[in-house]
N, CA, C and O of each residue as an XYZ file, in Angstrom:
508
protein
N      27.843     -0.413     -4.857
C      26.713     -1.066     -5.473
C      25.899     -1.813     -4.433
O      24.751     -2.092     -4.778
N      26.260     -2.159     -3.307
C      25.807     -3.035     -2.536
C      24.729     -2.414     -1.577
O      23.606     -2.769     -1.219
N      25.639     -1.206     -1.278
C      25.125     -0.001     -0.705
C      23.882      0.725     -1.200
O      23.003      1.242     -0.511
N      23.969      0.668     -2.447
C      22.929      0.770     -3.375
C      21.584     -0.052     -3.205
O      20.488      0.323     -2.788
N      22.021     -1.324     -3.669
C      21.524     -2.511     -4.023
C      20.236     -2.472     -2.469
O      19.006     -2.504     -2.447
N      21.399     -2.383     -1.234
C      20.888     -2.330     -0.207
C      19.688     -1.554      0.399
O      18.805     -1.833      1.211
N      20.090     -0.248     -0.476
C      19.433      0.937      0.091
C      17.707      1.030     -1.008
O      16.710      1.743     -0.889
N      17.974      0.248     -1.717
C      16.968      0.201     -2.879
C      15.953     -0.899     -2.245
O      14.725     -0.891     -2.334
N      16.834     -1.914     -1.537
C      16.029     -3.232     -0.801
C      14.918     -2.200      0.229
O      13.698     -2.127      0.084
N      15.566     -1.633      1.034
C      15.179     -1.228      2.511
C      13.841      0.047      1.919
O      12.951      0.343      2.716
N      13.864      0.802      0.254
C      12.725      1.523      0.103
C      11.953      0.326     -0.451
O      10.777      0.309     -0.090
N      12.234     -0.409     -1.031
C      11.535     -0.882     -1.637
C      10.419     -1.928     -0.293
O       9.264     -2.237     -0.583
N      11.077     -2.331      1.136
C      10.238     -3.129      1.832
C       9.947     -2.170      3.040
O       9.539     -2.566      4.132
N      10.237     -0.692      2.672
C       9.432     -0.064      3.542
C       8.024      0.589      2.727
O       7.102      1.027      3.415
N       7.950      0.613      1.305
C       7.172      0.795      0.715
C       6.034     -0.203      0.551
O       4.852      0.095      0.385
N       6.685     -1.749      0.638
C       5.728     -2.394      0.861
C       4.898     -2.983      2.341
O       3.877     -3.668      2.400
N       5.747     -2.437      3.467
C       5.207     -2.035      4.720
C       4.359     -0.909      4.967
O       3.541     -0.876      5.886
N       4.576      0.112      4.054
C       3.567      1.075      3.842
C       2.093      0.956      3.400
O       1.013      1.446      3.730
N       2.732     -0.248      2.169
C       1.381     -0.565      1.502
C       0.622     -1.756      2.123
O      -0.452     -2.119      1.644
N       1.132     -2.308      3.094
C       0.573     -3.464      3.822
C      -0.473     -2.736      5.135
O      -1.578     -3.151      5.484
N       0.320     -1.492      5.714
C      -0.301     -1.418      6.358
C      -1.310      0.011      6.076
O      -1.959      0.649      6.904
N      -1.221      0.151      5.137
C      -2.363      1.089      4.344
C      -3.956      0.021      4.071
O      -5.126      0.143      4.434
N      -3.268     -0.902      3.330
C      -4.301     -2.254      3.705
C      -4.635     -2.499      4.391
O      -5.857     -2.400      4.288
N      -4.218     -3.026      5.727
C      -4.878     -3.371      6.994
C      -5.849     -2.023      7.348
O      -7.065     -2.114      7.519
N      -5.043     -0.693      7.430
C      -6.103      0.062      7.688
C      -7.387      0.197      6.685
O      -8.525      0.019      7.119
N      -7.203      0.434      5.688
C      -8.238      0.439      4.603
C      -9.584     -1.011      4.902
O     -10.741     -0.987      4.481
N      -9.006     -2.009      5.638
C      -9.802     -3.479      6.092
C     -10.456     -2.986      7.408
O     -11.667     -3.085      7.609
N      -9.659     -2.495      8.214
C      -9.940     -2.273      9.363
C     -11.296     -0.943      9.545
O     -12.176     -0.935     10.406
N     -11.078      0.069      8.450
C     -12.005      1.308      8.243
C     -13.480     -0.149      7.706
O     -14.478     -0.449      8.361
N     -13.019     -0.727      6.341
C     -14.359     -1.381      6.206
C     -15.413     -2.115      7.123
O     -16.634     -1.980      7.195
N     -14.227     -3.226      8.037
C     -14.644     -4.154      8.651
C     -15.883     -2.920      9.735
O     -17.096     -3.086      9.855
N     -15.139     -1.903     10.289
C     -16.008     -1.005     11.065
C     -17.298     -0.462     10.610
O     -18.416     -0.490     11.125
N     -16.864      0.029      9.536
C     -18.094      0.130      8.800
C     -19.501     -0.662      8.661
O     -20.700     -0.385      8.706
N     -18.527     -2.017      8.429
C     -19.741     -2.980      8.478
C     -20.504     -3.263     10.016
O     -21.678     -3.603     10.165
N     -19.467     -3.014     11.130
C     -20.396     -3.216     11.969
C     -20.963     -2.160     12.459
O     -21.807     -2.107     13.354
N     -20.424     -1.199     11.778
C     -21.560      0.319     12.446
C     -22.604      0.061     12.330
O     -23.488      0.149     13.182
N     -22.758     -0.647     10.231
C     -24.034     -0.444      9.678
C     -24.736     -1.876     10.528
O     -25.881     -1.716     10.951
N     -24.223     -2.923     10.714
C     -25.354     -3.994     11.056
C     -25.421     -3.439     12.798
O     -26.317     -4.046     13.386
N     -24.775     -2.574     13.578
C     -25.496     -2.197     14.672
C     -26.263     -1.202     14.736
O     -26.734     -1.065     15.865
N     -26.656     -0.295     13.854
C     -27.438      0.542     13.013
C     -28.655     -0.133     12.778
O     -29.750      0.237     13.202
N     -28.406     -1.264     11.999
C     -29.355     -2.284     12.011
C     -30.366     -2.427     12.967
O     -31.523     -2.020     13.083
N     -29.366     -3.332     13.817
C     -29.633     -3.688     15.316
C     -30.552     -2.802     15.990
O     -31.616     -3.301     16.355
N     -30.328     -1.508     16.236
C     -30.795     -0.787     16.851
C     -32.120      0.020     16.107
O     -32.855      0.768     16.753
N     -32.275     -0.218     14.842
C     -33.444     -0.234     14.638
C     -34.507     -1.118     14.645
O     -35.676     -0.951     14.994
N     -34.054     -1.874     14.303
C     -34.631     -4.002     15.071
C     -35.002     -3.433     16.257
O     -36.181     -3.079     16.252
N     -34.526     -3.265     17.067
C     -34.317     -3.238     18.444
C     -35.671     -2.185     18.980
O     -36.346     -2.512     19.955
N     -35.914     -1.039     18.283
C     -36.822     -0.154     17.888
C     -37.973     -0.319     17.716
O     -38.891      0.004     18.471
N     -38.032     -0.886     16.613
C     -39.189     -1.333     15.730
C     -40.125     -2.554     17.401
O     -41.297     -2.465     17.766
N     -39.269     -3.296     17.857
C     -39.488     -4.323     18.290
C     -40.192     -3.724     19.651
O     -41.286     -4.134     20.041
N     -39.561     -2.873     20.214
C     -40.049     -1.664     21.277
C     -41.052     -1.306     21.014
O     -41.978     -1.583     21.777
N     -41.227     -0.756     20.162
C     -42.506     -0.154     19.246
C     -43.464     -0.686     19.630
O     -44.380     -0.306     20.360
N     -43.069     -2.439     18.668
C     -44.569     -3.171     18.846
C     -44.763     -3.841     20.050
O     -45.824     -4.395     20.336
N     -43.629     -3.809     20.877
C     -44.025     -4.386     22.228
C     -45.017     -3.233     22.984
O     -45.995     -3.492     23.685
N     -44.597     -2.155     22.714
C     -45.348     -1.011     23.250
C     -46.689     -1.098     22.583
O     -47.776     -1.049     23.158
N     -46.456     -1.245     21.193
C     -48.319     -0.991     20.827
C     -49.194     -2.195     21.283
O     -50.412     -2.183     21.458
N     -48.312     -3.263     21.445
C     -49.042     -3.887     22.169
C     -49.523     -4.496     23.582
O     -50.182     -5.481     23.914
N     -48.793     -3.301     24.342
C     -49.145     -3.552     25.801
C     -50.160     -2.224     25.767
O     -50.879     -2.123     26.761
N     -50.338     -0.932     24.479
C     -51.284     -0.482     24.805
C     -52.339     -0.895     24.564
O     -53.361     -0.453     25.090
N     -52.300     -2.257     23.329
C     -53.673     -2.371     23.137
C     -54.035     -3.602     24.277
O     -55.163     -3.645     24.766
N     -53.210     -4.382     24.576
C     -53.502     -4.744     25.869
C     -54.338     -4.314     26.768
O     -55.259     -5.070     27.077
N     -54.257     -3.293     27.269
C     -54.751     -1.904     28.472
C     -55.768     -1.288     27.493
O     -56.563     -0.595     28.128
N     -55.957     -1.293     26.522
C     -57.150     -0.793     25.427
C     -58.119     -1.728     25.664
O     -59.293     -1.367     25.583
N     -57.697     -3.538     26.107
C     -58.410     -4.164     25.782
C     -58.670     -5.104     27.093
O     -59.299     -6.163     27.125
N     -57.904     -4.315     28.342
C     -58.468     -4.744     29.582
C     -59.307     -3.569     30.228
O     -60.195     -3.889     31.019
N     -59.039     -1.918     29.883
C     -60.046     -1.487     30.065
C     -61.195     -1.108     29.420
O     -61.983     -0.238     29.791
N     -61.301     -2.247     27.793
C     -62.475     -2.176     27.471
C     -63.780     -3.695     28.492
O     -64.951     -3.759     28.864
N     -62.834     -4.373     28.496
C     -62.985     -5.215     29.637
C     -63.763     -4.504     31.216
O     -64.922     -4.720     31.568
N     -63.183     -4.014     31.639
C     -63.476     -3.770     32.866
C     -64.557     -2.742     32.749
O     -65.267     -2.701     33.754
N     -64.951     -1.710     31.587
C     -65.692     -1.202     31.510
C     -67.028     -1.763     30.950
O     -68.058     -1.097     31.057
N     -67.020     -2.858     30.414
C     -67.959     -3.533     29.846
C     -68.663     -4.329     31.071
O     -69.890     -4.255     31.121
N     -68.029     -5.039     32.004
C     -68.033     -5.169     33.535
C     -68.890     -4.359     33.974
O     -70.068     -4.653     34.177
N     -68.341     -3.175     34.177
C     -69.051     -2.123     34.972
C     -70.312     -1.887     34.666
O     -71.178     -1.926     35.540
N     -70.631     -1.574     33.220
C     -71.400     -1.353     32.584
C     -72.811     -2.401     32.378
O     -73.868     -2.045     31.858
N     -72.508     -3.754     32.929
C     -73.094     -5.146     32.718
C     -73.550     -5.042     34.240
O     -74.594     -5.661     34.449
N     -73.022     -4.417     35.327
C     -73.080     -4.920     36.358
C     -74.027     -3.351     36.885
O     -74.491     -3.348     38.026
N     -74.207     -2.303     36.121
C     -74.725     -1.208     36.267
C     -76.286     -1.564     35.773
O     -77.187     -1.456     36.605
N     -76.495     -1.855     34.840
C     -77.573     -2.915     33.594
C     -78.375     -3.610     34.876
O     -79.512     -3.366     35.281
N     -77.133     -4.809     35.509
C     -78.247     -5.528     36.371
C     -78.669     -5.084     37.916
O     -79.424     -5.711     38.659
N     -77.795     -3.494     38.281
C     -78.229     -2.871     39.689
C     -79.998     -2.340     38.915
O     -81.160     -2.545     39.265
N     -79.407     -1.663     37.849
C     -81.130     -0.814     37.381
C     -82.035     -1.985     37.200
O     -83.189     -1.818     37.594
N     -81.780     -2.942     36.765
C     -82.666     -3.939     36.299
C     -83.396     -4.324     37.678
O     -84.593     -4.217     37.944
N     -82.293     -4.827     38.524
C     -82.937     -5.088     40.274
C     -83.525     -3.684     40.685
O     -84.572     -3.822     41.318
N     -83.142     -2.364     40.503
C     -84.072     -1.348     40.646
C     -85.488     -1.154     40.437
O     -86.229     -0.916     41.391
N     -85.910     -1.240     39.258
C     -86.738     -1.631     38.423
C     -87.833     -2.647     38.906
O     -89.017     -2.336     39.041
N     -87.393     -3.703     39.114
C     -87.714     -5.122     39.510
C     -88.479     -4.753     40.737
O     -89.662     -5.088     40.785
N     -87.666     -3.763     42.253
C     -87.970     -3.649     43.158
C     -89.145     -2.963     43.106
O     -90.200     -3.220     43.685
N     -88.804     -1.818     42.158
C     -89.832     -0.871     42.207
C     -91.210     -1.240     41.807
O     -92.052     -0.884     42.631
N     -91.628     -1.802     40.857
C     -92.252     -2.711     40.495
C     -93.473     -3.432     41.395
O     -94.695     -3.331     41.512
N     -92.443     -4.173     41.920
C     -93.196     -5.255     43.258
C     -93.565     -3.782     44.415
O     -94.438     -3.578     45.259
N     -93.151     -3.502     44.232
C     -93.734     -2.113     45.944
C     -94.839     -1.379     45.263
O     -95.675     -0.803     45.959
N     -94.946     -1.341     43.479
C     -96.237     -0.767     43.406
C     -96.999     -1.032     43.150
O     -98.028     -0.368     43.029
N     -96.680     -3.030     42.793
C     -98.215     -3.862     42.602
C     -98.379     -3.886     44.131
O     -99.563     -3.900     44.467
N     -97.541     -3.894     45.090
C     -98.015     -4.513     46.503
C     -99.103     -2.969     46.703
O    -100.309     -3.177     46.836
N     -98.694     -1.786     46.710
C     -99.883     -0.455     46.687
C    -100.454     -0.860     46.012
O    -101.461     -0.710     46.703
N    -100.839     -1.334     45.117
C    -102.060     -1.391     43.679
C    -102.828     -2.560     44.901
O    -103.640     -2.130     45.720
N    -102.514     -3.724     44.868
C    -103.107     -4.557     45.726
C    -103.413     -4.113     47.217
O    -104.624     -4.134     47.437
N    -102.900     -3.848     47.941
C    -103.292     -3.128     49.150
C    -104.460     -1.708     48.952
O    -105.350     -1.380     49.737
N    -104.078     -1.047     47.620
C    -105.009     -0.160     47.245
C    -106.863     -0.966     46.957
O    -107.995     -0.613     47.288
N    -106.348     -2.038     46.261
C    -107.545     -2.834     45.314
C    -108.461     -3.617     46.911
O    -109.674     -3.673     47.116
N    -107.289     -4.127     47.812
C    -108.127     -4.541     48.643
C    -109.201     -3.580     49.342
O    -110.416     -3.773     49.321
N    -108.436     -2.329     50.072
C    -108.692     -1.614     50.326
C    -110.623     -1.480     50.336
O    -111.520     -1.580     51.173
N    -110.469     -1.130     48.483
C    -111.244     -0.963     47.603
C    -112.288     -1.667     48.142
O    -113.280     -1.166     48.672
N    -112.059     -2.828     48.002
C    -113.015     -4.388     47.981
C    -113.813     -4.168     49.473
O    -114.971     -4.544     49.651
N    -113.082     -3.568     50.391
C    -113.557     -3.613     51.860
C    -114.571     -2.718     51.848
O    -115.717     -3.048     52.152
N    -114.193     -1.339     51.449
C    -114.976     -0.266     51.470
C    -116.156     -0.781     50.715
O    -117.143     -0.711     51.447
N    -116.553     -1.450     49.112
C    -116.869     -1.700     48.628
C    -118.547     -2.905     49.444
O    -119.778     -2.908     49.427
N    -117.415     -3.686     50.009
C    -118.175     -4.582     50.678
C    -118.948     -3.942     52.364
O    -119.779     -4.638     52.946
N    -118.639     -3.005     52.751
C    -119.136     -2.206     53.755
C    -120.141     -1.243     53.091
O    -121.028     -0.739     53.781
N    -120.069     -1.059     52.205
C    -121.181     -0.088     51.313
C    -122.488     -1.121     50.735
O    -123.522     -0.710     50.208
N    -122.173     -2.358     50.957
C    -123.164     -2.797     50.139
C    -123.435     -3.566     51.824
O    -124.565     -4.052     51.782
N    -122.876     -3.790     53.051
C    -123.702     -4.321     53.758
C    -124.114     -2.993     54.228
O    -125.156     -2.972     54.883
N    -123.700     -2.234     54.091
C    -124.542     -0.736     54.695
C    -125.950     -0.996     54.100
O    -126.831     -1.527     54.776
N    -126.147     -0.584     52.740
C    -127.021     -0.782     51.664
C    -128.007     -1.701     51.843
O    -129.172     -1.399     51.582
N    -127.709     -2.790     52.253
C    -128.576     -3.930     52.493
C    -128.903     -4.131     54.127
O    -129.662     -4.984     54.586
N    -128.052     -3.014     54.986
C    -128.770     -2.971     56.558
C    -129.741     -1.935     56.080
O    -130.881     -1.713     56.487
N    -129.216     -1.487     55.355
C    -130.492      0.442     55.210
C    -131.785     -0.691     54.794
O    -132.746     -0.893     55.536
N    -131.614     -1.257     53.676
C    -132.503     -2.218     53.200
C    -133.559     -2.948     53.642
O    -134.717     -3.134     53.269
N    -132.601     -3.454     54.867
C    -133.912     -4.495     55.838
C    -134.306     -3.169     56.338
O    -135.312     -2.825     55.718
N    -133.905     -2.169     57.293
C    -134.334     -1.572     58.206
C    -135.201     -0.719     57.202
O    -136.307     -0.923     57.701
N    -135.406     -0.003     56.255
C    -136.448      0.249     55.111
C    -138.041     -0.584     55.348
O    -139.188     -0.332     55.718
N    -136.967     -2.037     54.716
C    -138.260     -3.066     54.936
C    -138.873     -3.351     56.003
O    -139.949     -3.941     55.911
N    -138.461     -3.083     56.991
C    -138.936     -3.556     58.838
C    -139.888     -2.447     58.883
O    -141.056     -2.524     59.263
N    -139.222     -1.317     58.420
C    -140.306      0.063     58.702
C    -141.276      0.444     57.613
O    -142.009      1.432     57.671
N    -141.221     -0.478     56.539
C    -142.315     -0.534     55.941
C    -143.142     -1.722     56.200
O    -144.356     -1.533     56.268
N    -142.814     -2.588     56.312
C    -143.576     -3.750     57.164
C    -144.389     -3.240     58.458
O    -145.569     -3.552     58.617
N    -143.550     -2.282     59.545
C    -143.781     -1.658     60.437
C    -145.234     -0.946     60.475
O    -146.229     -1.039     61.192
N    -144.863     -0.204     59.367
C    -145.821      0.793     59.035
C    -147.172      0.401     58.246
O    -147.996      1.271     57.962
């Protein structure tokens, strides 16, 4: 009976060593689980966060070379503008150098005009 008694002890606390450590594993499968899923998580966090660090170093660079082109573009504006400007002054300075010009010829035609004039009058006086 003892033998019995005994042998009934030893299934009975290997059965509950069985079932203890069926438990631990069954804890141990969850506990993993859980951290698969929150590093699953993680790594889409982690993602997402990439993402927007990325979309925003492109719009960064979207928004330094809208920058630098606006620059260029401002600084292109005021080369034509000084183009312009130059050109300008070099063709009032011809218009004026033309106009003087003008004025000389102008004024040599009329003392011509008025030497023809006297010398007219001398030789009609003359005559």
């Amino acid at each position: 009976k003892e033998l019995l008694d005994a042998g009934a002890e030893r299934v009975r606390l290997e059965s509950l060593i069985a079932e203890l450590q069926l438990e631990k594993k069954e804890r141990e499968e969850k506990r993993q689980a859980e951290q698969d899923k929150w590093e699953e998580e993680r790594q889409s966090w982690d993602e997402k966060r990439r993402r927007g660090l990325s979309s925003l170093a492109e719009r960064d660079k979207e928004l330094l070379d809208a920058g630098a082109e606006r620059v260029r573009l401002e600084s292109l504006i005021a080369e034509l503008q000084l183009e312009k400007k130059e050109r300008e002054e070099k063709r009032q300075a011809e218009q004026d150098k033309w106009e003087e010009e003008r004025q000389s010829w102008d004024e040599k035609r009329r003392r011509g005009l008025s030497s023809l004039a006297e010398r007219d009058k001398e030789l009609l006086d003359a005559g």
